[in-house]
PyMOL Python script that loads the backbone (N, CA, C, O; Angstrom):
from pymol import cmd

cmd.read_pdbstr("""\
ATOM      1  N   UNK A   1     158.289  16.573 148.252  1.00  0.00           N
ATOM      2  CA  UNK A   1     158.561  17.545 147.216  1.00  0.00           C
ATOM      3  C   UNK A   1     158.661  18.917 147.876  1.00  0.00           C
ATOM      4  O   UNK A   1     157.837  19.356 148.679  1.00  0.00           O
ATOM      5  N   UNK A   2     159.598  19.456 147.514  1.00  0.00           N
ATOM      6  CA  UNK A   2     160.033  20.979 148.326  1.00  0.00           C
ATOM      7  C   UNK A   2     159.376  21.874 147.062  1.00  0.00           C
ATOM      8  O   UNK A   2     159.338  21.779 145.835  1.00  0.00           O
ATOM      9  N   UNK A   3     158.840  22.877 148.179  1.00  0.00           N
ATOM     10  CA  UNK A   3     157.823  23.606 146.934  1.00  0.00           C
ATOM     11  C   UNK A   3     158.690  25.067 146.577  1.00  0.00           C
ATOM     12  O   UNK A   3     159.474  25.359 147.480  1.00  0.00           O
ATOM     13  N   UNK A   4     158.678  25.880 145.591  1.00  0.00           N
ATOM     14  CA  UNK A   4     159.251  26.866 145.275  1.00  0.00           C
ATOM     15  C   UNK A   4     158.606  28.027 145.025  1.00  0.00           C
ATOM     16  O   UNK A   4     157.385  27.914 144.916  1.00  0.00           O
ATOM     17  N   UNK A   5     158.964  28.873 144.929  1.00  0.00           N
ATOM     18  CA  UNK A   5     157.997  30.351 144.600  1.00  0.00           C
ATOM     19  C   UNK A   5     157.270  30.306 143.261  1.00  0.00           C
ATOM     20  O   UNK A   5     156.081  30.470 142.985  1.00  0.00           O
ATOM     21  N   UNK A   6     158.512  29.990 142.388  1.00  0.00           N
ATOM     22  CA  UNK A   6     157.832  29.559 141.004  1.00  0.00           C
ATOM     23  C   UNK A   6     156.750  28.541 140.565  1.00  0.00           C
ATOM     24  O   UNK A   6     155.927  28.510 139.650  1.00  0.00           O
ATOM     25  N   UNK A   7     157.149  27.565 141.783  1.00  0.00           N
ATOM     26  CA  UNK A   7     156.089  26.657 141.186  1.00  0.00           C
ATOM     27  C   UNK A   7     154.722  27.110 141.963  1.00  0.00           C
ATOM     28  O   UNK A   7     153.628  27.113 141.399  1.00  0.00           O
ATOM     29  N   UNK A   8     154.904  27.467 143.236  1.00  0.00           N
ATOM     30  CA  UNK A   8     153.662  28.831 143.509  1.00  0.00           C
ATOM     31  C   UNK A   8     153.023  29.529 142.698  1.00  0.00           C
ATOM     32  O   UNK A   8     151.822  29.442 142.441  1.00  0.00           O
ATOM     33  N   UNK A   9     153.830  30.283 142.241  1.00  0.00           N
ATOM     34  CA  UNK A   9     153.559  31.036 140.680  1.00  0.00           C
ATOM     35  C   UNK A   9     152.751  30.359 139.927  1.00  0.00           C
ATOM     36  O   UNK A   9     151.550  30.621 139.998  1.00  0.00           O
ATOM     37  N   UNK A  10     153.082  29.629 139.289  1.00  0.00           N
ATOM     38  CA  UNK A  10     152.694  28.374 138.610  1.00  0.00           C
ATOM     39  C   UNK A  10     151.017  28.276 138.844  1.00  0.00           C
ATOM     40  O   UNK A  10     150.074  28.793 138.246  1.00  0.00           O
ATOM     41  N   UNK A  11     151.104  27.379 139.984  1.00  0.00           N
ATOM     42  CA  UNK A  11     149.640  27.135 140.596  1.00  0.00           C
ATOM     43  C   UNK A  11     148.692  28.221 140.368  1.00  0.00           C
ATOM     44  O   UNK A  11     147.537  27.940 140.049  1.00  0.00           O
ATOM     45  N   UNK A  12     149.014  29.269 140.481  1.00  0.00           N
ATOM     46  CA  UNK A  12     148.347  30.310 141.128  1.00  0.00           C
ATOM     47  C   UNK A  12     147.677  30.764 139.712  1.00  0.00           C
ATOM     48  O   UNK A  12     146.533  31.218 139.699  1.00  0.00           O
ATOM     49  N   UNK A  13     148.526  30.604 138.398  1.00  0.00           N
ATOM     50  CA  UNK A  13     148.399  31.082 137.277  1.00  0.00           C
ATOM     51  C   UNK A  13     147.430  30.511 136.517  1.00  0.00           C
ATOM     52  O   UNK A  13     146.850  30.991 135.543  1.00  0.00           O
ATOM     53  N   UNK A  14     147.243  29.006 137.249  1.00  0.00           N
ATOM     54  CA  UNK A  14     146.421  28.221 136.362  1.00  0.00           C
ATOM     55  C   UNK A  14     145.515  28.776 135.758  1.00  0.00           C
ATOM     56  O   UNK A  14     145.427  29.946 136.129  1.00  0.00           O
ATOM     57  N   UNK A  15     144.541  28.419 134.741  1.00  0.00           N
ATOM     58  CA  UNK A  15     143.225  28.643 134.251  1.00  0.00           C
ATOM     59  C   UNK A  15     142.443  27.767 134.836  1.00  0.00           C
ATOM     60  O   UNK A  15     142.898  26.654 135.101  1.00  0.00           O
ATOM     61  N   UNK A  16     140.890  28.160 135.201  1.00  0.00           N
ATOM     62  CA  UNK A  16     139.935  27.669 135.318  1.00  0.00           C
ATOM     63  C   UNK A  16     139.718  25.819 135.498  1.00  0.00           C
ATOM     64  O   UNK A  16     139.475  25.155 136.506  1.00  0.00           O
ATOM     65  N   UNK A  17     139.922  25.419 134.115  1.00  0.00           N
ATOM     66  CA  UNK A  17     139.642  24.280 133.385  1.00  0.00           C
ATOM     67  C   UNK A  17     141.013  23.437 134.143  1.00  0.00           C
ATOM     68  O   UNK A  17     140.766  22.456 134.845  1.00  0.00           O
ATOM     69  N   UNK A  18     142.606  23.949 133.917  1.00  0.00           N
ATOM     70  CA  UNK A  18     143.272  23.523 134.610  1.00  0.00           C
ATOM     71  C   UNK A  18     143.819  23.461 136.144  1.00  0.00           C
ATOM     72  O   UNK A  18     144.755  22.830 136.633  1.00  0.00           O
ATOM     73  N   UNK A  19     142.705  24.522 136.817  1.00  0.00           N
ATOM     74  CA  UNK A  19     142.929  24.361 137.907  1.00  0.00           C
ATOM     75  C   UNK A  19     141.884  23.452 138.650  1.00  0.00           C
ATOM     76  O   UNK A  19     141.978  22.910 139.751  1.00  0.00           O
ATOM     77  N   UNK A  20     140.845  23.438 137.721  1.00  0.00           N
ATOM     78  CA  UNK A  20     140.165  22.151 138.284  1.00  0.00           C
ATOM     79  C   UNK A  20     140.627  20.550 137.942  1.00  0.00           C
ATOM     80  O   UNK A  20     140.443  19.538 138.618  1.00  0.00           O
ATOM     81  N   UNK A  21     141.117  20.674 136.985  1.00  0.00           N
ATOM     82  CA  UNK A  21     142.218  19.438 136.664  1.00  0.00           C
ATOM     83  C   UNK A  21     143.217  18.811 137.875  1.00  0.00           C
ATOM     84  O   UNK A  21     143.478  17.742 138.427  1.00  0.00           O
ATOM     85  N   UNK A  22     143.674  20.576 137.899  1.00  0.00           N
ATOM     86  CA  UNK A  22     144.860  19.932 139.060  1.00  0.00           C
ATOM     87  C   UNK A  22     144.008  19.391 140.833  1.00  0.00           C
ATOM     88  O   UNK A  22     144.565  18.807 141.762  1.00  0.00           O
ATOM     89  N   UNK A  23     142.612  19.846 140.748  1.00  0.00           N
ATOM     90  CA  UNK A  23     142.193  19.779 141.998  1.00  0.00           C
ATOM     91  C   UNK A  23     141.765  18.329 142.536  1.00  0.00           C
ATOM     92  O   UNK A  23     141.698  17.886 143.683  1.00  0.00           O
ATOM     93  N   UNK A  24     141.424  17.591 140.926  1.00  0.00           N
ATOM     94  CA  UNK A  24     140.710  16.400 140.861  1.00  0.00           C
ATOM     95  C   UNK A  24     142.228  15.812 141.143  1.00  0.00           C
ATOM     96  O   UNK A  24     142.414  15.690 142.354  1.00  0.00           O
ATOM     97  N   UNK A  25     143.229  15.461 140.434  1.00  0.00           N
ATOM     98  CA  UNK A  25     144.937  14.885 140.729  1.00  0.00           C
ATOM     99  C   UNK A  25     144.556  15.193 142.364  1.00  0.00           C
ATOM    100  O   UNK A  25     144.078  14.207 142.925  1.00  0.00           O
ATOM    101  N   UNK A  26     144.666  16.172 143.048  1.00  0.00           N
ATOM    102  CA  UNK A  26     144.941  16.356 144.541  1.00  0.00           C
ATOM    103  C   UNK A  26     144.034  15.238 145.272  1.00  0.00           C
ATOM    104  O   UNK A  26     144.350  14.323 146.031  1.00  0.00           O
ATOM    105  N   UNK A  27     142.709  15.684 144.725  1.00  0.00           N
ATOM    106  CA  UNK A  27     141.781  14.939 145.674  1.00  0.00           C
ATOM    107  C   UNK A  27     142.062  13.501 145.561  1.00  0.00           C
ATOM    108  O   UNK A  27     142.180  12.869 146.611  1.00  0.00           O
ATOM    109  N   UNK A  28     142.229  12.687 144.042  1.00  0.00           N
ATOM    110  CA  UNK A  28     142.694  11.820 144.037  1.00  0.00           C
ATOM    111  C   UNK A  28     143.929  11.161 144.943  1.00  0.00           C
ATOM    112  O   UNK A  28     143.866  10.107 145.575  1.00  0.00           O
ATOM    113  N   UNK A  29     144.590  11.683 144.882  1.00  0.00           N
ATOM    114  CA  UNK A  29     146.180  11.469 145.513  1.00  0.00           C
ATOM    115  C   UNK A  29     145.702  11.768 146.936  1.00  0.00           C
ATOM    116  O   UNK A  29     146.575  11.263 147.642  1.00  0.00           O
ATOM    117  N   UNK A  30     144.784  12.316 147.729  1.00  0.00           N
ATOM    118  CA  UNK A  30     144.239  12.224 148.766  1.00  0.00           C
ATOM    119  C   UNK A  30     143.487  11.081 149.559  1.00  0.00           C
ATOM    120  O   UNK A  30     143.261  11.009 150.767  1.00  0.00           O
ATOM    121  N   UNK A  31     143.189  10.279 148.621  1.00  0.00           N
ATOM    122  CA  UNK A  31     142.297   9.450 148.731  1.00  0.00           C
ATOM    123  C   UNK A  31     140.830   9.913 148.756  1.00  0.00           C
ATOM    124  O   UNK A  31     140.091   9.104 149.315  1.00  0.00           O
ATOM    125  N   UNK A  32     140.190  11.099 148.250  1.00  0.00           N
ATOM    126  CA  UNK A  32     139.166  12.238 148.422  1.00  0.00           C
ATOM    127  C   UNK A  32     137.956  11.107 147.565  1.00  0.00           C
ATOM    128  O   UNK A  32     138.214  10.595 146.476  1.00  0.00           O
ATOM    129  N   UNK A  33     136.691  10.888 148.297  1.00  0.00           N
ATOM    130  CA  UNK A  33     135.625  10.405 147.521  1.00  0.00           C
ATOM    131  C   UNK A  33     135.567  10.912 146.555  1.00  0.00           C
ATOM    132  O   UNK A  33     136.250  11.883 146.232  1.00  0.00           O
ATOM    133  N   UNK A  34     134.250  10.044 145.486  1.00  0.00           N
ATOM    134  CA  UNK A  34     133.826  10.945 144.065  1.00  0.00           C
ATOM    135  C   UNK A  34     133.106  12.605 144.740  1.00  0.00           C
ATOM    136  O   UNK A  34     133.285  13.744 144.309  1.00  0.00           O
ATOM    137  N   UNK A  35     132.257  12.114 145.953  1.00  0.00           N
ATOM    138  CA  UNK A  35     131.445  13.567 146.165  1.00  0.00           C
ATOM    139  C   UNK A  35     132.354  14.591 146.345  1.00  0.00           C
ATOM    140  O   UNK A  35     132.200  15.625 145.694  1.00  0.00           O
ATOM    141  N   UNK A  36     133.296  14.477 147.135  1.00  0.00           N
ATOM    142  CA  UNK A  36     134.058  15.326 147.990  1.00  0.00           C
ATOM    143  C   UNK A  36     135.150  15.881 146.913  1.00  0.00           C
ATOM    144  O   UNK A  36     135.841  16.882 147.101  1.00  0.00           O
ATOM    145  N   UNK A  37     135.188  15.004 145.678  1.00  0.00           N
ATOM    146  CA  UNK A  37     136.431  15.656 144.222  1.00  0.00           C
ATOM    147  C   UNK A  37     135.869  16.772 143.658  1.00  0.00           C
ATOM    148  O   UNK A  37     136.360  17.824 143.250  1.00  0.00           O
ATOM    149  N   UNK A  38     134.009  16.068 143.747  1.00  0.00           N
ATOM    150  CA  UNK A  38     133.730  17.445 142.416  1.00  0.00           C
ATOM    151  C   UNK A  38     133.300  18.485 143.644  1.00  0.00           C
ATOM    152  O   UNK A  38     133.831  19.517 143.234  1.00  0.00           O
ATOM    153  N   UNK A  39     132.801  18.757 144.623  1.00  0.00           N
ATOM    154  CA  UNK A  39     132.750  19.730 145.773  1.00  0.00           C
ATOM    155  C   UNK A  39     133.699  20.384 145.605  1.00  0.00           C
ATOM    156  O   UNK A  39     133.455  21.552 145.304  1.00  0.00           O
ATOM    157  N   UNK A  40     135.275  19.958 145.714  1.00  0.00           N
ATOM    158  CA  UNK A  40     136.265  20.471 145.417  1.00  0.00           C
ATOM    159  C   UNK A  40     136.573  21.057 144.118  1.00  0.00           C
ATOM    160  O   UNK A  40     137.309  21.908 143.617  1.00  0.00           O
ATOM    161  N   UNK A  41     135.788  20.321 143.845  1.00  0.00           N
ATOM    162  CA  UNK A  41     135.903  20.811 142.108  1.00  0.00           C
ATOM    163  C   UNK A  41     135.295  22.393 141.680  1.00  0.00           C
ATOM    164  O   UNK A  41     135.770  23.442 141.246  1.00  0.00           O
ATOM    165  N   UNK A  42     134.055  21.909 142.054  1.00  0.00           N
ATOM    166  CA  UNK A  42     133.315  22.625 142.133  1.00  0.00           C
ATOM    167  C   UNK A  42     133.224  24.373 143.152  1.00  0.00           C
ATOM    168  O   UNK A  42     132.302  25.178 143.022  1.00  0.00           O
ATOM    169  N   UNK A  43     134.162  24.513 143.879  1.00  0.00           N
ATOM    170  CA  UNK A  43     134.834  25.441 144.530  1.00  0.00           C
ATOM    171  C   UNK A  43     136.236  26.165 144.572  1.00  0.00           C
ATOM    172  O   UNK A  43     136.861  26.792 145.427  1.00  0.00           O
ATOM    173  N   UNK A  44     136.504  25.688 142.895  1.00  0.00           N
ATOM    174  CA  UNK A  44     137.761  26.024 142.053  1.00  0.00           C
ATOM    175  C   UNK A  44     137.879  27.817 142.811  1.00  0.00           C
ATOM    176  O   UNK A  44     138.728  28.174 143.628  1.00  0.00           O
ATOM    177  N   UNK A  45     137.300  28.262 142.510  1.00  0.00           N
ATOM    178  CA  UNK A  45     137.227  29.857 142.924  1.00  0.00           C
ATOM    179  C   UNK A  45     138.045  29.990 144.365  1.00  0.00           C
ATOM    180  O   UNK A  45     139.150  30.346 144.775  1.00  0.00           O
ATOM    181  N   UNK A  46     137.034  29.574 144.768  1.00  0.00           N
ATOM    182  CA  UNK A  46     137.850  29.240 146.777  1.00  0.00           C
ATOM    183  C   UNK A  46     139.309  28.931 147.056  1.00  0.00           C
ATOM    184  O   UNK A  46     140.238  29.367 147.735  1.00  0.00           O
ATOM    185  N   UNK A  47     139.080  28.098 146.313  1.00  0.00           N
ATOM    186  CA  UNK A  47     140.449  27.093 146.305  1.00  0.00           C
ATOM    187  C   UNK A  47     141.871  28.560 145.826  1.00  0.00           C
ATOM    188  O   UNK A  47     142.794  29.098 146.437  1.00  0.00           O
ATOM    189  N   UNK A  48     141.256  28.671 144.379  1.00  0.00           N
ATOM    190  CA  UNK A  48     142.066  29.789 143.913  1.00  0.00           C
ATOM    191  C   UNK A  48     142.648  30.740 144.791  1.00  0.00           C
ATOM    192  O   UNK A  48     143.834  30.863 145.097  1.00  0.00           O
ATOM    193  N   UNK A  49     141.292  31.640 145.295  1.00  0.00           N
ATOM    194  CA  UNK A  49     141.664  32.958 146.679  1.00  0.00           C
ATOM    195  C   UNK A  49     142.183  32.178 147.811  1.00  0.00           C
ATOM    196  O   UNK A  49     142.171  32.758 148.897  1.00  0.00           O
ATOM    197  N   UNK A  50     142.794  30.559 147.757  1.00  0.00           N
ATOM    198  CA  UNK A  50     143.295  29.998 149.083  1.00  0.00           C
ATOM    199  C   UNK A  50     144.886  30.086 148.694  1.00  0.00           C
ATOM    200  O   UNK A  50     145.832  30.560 149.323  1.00  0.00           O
ATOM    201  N   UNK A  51     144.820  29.492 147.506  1.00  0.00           N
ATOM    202  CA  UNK A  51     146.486  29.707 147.125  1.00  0.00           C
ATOM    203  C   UNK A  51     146.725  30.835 147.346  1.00  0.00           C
ATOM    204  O   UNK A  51     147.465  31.295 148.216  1.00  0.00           O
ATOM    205  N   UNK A  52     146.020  31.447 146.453  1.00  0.00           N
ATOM    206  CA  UNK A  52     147.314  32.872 146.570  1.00  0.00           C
ATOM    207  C   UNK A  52     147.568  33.788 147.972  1.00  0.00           C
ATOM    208  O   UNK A  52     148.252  34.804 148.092  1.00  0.00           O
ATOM    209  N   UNK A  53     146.762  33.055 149.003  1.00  0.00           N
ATOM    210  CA  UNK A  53     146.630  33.928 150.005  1.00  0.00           C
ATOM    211  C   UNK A  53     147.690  32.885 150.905  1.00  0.00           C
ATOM    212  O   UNK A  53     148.508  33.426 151.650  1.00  0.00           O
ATOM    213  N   UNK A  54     147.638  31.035 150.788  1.00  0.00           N
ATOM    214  CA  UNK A  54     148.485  30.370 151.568  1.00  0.00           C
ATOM    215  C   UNK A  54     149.840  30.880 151.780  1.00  0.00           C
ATOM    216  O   UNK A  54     149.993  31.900 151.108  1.00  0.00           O
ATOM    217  N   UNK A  55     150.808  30.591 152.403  1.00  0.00           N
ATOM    218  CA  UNK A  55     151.531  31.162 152.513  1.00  0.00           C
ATOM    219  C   UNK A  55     152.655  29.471 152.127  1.00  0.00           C
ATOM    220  O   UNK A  55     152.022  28.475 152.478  1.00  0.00           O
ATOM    221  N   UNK A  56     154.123  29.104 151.496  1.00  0.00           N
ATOM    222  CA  UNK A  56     154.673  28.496 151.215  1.00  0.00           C
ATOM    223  C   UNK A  56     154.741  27.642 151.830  1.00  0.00           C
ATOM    224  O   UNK A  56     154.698  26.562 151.240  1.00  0.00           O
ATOM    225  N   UNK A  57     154.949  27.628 153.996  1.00  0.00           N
ATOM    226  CA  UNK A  57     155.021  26.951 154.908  1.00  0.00           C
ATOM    227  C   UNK A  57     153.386  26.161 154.641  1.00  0.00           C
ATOM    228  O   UNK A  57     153.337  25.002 154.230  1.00  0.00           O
ATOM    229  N   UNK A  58     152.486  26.732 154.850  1.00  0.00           N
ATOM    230  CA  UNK A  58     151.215  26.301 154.872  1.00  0.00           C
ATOM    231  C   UNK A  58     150.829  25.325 153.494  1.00  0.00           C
ATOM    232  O   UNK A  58     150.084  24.350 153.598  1.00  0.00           O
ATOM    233  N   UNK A  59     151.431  25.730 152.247  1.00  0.00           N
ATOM    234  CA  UNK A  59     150.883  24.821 151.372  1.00  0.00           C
ATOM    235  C   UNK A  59     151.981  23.617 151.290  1.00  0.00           C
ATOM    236  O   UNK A  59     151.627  22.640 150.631  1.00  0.00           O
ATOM    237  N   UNK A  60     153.236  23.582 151.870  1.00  0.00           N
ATOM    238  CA  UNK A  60     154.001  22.778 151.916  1.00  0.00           C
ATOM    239  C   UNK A  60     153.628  21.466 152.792  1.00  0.00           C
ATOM    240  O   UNK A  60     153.874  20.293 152.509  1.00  0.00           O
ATOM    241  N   UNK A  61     152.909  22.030 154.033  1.00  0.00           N
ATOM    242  CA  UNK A  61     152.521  21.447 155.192  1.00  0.00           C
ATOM    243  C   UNK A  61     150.948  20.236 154.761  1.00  0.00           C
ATOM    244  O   UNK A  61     150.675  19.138 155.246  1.00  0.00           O
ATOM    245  N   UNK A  62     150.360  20.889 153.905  1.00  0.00           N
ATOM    246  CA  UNK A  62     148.972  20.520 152.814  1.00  0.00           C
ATOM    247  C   UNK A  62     149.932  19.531 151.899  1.00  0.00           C
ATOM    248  O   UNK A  62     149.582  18.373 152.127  1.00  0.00           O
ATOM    249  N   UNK A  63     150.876  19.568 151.071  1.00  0.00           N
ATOM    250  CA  UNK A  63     151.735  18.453 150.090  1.00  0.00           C
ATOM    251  C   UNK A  63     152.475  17.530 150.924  1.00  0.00           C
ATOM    252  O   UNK A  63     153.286  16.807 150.344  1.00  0.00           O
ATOM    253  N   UNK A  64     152.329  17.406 152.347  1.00  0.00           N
ATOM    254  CA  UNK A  64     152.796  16.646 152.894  1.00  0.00           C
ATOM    255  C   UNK A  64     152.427  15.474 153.307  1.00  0.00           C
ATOM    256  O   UNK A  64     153.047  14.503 153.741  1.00  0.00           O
ATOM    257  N   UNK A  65     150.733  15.819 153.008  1.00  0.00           N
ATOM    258  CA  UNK A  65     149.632  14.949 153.412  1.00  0.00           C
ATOM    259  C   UNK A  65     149.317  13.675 152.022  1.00  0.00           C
ATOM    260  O   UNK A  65     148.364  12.896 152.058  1.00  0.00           O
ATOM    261  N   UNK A  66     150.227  13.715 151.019  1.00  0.00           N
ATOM    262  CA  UNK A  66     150.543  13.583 150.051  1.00  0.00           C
ATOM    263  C   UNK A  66     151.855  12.582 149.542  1.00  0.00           C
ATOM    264  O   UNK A  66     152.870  13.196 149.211  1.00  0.00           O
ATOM    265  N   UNK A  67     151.892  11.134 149.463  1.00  0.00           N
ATOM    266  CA  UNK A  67     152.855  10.651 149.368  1.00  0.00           C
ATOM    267  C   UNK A  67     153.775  10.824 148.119  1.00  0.00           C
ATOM    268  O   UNK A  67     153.399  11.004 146.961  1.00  0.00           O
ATOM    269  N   UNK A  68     154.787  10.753 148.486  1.00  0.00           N
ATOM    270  CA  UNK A  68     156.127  11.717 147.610  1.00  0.00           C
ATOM    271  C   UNK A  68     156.128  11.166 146.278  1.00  0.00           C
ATOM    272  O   UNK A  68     156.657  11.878 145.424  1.00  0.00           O
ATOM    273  N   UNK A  69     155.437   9.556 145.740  1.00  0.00           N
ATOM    274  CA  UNK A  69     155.220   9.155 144.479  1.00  0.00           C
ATOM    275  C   UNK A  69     154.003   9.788 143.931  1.00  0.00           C
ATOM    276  O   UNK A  69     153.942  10.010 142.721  1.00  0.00           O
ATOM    277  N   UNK A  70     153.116  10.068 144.648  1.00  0.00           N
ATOM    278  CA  UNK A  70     151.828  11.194 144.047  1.00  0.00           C
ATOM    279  C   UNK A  70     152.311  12.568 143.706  1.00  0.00           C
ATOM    280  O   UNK A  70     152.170  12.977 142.554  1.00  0.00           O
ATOM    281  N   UNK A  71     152.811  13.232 144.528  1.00  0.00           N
ATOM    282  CA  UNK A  71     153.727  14.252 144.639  1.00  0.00           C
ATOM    283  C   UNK A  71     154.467  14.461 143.283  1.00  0.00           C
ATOM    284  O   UNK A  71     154.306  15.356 142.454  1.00  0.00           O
ATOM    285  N   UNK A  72     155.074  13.707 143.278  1.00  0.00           N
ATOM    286  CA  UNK A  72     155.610  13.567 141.760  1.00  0.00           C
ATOM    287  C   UNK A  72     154.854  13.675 140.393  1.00  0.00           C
ATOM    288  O   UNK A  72     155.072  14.510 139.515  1.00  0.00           O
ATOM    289  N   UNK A  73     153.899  12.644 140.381  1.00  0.00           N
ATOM    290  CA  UNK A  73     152.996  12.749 139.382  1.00  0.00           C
ATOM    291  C   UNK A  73     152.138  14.347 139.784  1.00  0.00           C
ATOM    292  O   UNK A  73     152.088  15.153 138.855  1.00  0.00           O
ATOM    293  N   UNK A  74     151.734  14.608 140.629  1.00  0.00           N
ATOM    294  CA  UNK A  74     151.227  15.905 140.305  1.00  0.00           C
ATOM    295  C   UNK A  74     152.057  17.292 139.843  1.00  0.00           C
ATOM    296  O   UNK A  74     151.654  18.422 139.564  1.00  0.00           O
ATOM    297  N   UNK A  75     153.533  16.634 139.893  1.00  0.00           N
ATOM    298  CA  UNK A  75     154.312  17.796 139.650  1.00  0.00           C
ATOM    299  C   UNK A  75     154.669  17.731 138.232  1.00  0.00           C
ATOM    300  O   UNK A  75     155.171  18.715 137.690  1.00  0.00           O
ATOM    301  N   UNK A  76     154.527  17.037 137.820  1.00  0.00           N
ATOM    302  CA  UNK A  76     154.857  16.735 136.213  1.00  0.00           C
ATOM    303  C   UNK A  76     153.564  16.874 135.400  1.00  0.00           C
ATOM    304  O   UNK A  76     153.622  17.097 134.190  1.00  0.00           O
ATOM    305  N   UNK A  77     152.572  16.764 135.951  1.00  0.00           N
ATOM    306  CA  UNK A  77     150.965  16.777 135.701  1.00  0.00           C
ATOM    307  C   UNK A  77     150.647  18.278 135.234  1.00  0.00           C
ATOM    308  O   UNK A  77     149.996  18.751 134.303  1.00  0.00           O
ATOM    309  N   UNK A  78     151.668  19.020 136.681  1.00  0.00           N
ATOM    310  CA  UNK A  78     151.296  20.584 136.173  1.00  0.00           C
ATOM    311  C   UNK A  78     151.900  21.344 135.864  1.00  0.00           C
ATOM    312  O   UNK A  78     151.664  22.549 135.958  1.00  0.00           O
ATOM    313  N   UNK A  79     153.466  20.482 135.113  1.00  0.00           N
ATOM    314  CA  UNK A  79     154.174  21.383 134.443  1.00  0.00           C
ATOM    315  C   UNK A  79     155.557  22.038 135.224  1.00  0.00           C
ATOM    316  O   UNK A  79     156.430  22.659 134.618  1.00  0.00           O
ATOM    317  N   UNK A  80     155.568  21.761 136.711  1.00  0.00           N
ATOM    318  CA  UNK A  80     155.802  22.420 137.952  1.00  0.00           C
ATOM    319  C   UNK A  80     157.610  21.347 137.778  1.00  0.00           C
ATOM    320  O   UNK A  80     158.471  21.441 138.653  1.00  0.00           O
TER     321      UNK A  80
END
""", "prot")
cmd.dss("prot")
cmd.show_as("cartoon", "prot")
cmd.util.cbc("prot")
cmd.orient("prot")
């Protein structure tokens, strides 16, 4: 999945509640344990000041780790 500014945008805009939504989809689609989802979960904030600071190459390089049928479902998941 080729990522776009908008759908950058997007991410970045989430709320709270849905950006921990979208974090649990990631970790999932990662293969990420139960501990290691809500950790992630649970560091929604972090995560947040990571997007907006990643840069397009860098979070593209992170969705790569990500097979292109997950990819999908997370892109429709968030609207993107």
């Amino acid at each position: 999945m080729e990522l776009t500014q908008d759908m950058i945008n997007k991410i970045a805009a989430l709320n709270d509640a849905e950006l921990k939504k979208a974090i649990g989809q990631i970790a999932d689609a990662l293969g990420a344990s139960q501990s290691q989802k809500r950790m992630a979960q649970n560091n929604s904030g972090f995560i947040k000041r990571k997007i907006n600071t990643m840069s397009k190459g860098e979070m593209q390089t992170f969705l790569s780790k990500v097979s292109p049928e997950k990819a999908e479902e997370l892109k429709k998941s968030l609207g993107l």
